[in-house]
C-alpha positions in Angstrom: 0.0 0.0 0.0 1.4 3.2 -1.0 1.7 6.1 1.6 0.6 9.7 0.6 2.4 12.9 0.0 1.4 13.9 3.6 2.1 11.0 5.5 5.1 11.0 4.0 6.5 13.8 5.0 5.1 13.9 8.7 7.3 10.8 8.8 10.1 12.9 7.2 9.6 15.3 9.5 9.7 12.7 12.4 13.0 11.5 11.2 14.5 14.9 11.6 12.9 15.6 14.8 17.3 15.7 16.3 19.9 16.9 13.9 21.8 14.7 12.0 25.0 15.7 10.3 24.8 12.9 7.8 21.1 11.3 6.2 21.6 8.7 3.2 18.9 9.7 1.2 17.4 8.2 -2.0 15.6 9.8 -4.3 13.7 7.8 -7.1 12.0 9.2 -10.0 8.9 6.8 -11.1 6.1 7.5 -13.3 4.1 8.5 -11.1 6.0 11.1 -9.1 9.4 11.8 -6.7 9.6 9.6 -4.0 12.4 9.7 -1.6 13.4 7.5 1.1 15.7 7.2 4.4 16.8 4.3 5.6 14.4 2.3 3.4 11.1 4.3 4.5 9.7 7.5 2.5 9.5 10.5 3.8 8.7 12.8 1.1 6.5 12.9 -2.3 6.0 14.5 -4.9 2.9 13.4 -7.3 3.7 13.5 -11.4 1.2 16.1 -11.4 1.4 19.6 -13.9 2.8 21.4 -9.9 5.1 18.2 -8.9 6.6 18.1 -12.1 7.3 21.6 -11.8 9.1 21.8 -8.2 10.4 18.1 -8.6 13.9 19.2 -10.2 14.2 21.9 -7.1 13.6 19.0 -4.9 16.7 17.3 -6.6 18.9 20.6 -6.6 18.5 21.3 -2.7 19.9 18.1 -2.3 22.5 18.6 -4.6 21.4 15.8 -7.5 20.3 16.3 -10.6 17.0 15.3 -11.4 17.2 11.7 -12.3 15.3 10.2 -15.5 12.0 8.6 -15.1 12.9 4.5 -13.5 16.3 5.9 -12.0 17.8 6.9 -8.2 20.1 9.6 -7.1 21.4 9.3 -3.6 23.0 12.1 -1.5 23.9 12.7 1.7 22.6 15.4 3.5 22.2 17.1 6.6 19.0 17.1 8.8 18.9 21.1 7.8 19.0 20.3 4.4 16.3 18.0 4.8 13.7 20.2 6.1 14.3 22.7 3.3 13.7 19.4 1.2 10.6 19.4 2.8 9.3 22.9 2.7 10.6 23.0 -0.8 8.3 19.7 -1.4 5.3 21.2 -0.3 5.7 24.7 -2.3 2.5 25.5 -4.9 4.9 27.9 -7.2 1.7 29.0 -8.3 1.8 31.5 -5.9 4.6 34.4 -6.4 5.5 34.3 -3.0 6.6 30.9 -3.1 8.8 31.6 -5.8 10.6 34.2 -3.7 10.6 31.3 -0.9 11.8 28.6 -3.6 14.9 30.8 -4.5 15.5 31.5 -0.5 15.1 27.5 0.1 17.3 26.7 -2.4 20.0 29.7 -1.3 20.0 28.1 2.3 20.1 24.5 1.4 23.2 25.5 -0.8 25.0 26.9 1.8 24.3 24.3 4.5 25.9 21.7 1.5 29.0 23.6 1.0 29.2 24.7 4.9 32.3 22.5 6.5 32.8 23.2 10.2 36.6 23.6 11.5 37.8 21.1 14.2 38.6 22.2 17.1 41.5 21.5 18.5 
């Protein structure tokens, strides 16, 4: 039984409930949509509808993946931080301007969170 787009990510949204430096994820692209998984469970979804289709490659560039073709998986590894950007990018309707403005912000932060290295300490 499949799970639905917002069942899936309350369970992402469990899995980041602490901060993890490091989350294998997996994200699949099927025919009917995104679907991306940690440690073998989904926690995010995004239908193959005219909108999923539409924010679907963001999804893949805030984890720092390109979108992969229809029947394939990209993997990454990712940050709890970065994953709830995932999520908020995920749930976007860029039918609305102001979620454009938040889609370029998402995208800015998830970025920088990628590329951020802490020093050690010594």
């Amino acid at each position: 039984m499949s799970i639905s787009k917002w069942e899936a990510i309350a369970r992402g949204e469990k899995a980041i409930e602490r901060p993890k430096g490091e989350m294998a994820v997996t994200l699949f692209h099927g025919r009917t949509g995104l679907t991306l998984r940690y440690l073998g469970k989904v926690i995010a979804r995004v239908p193959a509808s005219a909108t999923g289709k539409q924010i679907s490659p963001y999804v893949a560039a805030a984890l720092g993946v390109t979108l992969p073709p229809v029947g394939s998986v990209a993997t990454a590894i990712v940050s709890s931080g970065v994953m709830f950007r995932v999520f908020s990018i995920a749930t976007l309707d860029l039918k609305n301007e102001e979620a454009r403005i938040l889609l370029d912000y998402l995208l800015s932060e998830a970025r920088e969170m990628r590329e951020y290295e802490s020093l050690e300490v010594e």
